[in-house]
C-alpha positions as CSV (number, residue, x, y, z in Angstrom):
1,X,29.0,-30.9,-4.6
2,X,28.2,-30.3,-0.7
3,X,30.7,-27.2,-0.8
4,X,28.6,-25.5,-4.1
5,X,25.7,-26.0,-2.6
6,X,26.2,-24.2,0.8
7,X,28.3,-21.9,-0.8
8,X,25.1,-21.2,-3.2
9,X,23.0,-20.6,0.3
10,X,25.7,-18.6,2.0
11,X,25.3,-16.1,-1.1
12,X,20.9,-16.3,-1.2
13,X,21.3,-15.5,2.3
14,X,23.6,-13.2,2.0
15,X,21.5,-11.6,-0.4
16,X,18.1,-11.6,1.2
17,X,19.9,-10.0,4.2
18,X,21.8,-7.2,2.3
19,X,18.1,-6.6,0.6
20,X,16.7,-6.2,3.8
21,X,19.1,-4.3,5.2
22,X,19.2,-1.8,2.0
23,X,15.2,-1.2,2.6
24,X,16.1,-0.4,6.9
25,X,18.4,2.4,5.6
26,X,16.6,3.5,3.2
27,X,13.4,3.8,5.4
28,X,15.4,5.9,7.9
29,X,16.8,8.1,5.2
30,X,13.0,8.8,3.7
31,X,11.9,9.0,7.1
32,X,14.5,11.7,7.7
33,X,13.3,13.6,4.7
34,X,9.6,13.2,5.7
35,X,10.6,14.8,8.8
36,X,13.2,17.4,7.8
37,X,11.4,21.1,7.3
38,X,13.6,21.9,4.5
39,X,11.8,19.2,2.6
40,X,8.8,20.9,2.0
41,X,10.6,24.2,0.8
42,X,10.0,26.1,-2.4
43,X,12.5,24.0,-4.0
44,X,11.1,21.1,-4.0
45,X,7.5,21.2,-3.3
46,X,6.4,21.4,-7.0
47,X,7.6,17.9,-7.8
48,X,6.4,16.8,-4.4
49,X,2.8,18.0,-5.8
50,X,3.3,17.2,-8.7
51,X,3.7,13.3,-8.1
52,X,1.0,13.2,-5.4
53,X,-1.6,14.5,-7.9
54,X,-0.7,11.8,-10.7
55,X,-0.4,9.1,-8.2
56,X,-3.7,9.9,-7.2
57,X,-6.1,11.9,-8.9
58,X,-6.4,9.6,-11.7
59,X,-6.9,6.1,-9.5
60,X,-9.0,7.6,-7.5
61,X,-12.4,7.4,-9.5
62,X,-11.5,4.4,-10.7
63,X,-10.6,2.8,-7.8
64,X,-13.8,4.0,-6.3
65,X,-15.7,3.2,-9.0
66,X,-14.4,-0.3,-8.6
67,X,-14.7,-0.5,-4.8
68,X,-18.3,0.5,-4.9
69,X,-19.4,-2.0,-7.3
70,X,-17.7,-4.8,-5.8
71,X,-19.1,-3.4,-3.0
72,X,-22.7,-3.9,-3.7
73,X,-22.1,-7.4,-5.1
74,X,-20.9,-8.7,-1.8
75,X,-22.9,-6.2,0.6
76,X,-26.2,-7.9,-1.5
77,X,-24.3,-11.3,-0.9
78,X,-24.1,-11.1,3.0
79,X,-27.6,-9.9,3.6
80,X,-29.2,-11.9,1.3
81,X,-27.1,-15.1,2.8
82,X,-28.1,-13.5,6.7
83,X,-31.6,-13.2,5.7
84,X,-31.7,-17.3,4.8
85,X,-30.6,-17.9,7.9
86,X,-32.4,-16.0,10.3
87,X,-29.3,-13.6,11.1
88,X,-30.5,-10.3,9.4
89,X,-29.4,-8.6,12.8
90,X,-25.9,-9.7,12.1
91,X,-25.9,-8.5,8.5
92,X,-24.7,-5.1,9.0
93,X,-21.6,-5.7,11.4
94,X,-20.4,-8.5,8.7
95,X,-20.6,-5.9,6.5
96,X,-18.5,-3.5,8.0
97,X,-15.6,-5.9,9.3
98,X,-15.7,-7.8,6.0
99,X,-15.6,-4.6,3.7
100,X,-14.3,-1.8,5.7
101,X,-12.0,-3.4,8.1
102,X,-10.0,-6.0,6.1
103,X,-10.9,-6.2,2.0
104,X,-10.5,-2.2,1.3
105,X,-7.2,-1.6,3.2
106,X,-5.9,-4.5,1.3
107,X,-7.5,-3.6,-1.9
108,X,-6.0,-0.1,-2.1
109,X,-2.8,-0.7,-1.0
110,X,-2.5,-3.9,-4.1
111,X,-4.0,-1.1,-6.3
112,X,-1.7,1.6,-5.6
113,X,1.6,-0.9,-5.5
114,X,0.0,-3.0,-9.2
115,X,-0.5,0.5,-10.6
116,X,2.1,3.2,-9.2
117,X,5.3,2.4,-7.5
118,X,6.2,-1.2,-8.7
119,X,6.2,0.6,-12.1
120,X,8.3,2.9,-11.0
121,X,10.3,1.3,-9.0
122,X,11.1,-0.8,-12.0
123,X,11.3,2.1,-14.2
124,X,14.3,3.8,-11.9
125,X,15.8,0.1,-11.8
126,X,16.2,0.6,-15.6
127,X,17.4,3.9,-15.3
128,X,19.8,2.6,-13.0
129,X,21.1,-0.3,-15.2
130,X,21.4,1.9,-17.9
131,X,23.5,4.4,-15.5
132,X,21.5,7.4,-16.4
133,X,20.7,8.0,-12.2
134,X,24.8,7.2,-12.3
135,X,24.7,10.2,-14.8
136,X,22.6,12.5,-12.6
137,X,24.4,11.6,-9.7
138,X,27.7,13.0,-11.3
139,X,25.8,15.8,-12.3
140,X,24.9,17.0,-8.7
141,X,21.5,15.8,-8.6
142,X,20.1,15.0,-5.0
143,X,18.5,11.9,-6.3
144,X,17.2,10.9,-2.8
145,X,15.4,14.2,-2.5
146,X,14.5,15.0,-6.0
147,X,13.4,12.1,-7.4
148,X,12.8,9.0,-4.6
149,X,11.1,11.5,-2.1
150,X,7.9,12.7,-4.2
151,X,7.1,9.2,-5.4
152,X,7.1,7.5,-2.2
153,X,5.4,10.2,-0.7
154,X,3.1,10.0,-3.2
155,X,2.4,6.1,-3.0
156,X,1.8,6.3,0.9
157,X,-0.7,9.3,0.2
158,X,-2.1,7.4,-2.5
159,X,-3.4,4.2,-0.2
160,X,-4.3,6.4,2.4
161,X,-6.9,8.6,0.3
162,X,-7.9,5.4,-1.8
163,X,-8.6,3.8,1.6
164,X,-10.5,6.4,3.2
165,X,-12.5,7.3,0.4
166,X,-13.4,3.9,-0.6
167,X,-14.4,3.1,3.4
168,X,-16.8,6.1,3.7
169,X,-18.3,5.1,0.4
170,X,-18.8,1.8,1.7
171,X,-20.3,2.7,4.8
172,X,-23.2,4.5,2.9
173,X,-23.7,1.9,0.5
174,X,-24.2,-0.7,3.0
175,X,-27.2,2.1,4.8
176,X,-28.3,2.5,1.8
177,X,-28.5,-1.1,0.5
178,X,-29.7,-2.9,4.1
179,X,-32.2,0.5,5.5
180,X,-32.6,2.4,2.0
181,X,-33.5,5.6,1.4
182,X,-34.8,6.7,5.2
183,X,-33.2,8.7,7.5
184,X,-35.3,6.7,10.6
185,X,-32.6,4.2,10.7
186,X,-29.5,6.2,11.1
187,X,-29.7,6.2,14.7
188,X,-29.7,2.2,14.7
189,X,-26.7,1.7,12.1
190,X,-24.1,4.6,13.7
191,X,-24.7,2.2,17.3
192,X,-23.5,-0.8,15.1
193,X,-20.8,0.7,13.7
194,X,-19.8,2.5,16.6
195,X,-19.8,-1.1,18.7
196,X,-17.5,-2.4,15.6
197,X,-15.3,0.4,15.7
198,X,-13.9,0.6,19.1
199,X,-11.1,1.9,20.1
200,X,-8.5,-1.2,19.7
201,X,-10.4,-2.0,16.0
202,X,-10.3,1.7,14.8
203,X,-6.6,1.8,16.1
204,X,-5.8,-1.7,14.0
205,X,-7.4,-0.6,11.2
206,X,-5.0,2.8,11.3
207,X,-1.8,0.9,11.9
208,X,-3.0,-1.3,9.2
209,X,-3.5,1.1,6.5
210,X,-0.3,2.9,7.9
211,X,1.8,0.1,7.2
212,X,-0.1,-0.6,3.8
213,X,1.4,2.2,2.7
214,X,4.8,2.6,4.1
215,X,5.6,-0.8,2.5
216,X,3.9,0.3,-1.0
217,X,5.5,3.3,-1.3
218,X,9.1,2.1,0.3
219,X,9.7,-1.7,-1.0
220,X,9.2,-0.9,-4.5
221,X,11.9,2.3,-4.7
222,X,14.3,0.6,-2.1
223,X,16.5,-1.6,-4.5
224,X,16.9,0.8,-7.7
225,X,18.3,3.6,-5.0
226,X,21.5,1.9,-4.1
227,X,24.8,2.2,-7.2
228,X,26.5,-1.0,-6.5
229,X,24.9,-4.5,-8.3
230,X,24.1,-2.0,-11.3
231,X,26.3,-4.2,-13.2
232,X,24.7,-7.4,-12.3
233,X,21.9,-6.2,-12.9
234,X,21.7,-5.9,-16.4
235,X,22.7,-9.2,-16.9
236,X,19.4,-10.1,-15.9
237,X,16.1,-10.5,-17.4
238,X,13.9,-7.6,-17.5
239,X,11.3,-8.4,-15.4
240,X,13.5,-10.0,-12.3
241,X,13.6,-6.8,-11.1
242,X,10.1,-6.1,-10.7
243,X,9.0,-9.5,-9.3
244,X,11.3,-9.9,-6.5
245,X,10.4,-6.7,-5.4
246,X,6.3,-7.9,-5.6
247,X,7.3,-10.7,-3.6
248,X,9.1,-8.8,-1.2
249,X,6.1,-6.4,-1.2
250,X,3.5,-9.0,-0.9
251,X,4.8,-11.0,1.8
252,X,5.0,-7.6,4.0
253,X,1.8,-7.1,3.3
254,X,0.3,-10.9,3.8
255,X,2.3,-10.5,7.3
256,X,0.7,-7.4,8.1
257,X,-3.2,-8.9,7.4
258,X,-2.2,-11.8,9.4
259,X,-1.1,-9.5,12.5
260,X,-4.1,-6.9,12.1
261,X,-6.6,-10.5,11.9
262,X,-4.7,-11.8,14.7
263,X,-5.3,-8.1,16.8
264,X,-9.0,-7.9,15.9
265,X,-10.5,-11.4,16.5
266,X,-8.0,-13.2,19.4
């Protein structure tokens, strides 16, 4: 009974280590790609720009849609809340660490992951159960390049125009919605910002985002890119796939708020 039972841990950890290791390598590998000139050649920048623009042109108004209401709701929330208690001066730097600095990075990068690549990772998964990548592979297909590449690419690029655009937006919403429609206090709110954004906070928040999007765009494609277990895994049920790899996902990403909160406020 002992003997099954660590021989049952021996293989989770053995697993958990080969999937870890499987997402190193093929990091480096996209990495290499990213950073390879021939990459970006005629041959394959029309399925590069292709996925970029259907990862993102169609979230984008929604996503800012959806940021910008949710937004308001809260930006009303703090001020009104600083206002009860005499701490209307404070209102406006809540605003901005609250919205800008921790709930929008996160936001965009569990939109992007929820809408784009964990659907597609698990999408390749099944093509890879089925062996049709297997298929394409015999065929002479450069998977890696072809196929992986573009929708990674277009994951990362994904959180990082979702992010920006929903931060800017935020930033005049909460002018708008503390000062209103004057320009007399502009002066005023660009020195609170500008104390809230120094240079170790602006450099957080860009790491952040950063690796937001590296672990959207990677963790979710990582798994279905290696042959081997293609066997195994059509024994299981359908959505296995997919949820390890949202643990996966959202553990990386928990860690990575925890280490940005840790940077910014000890």
């Amino acid at each position: 009974m002992l003997f099954s039972v660590l021989r049952r841990l021996h293989r989770s950890a053995m697993a958990w280590l080969r999937g870890w290791w499987r997402l190193l390598h093929f990091a480096v590998l996209i990495f290499s790609l990213a950073l390879s000139p021939s990459t970006y050649g005629r041959a394959g920048r029309p399925a590069l720009a292709r996925q970029l623009v259907l990862a993102t042109a169609p979230n984008l108004m929604w996503f800012t849609v959806l940021s910008a209401l949710i937004s308001l709701v809260l930006i009303r929330i703090v001020v009104v809340t600083a206002l009860s208690y005499g701490l209307s001066r404070y209102a406006l730097e809540m605003v901005v660490r609250v919205l800008v600095l921790e709930l929008i990075p996160l936001t965009a990068a569990l939109f992007v992951a929820l809408r784009i690549t964990l659907p597609d990772g698990i999408e390749f998964a099944q093509m890879r159960a089925s062996g049709a990548l297997d298929a394409l592979q015999r065929q002479g297909a450069d998977l890696l390049h072809r196929e992986f590449f573009p929708r990674v690419a277009a994951g990362v690029f994904a959180v990082w125009m979702l992010a920006a655009v929903s931060c800017v937006l935020t930033l005049v919403l909460a002018y708008l919605s503390i000062y209103g429609f004057t320009p007399w206090a502009l002066q005023g709110y660009t020195r609170v910002v500008g104390q809230v954004f120094n240079p170790a906070v602006s450099l957080i928040l860009a790491l952040k985002i950063g690796f937001f999007s590296f672990a959207v765009g990677l963790i979710p494609m990582a798994s279905s890119f290696y042959a081997d277990g293609a066997a195994g895994r059509r024994q299981r049920l359908p959505g296995t796939h997919g949820l390890s790899d949202m643990l996966r996902l959202f553990s990386v990403i928990l860690l990575i708020e925890i280490a940005s909160l840790m940077g910014n406020y000890y």
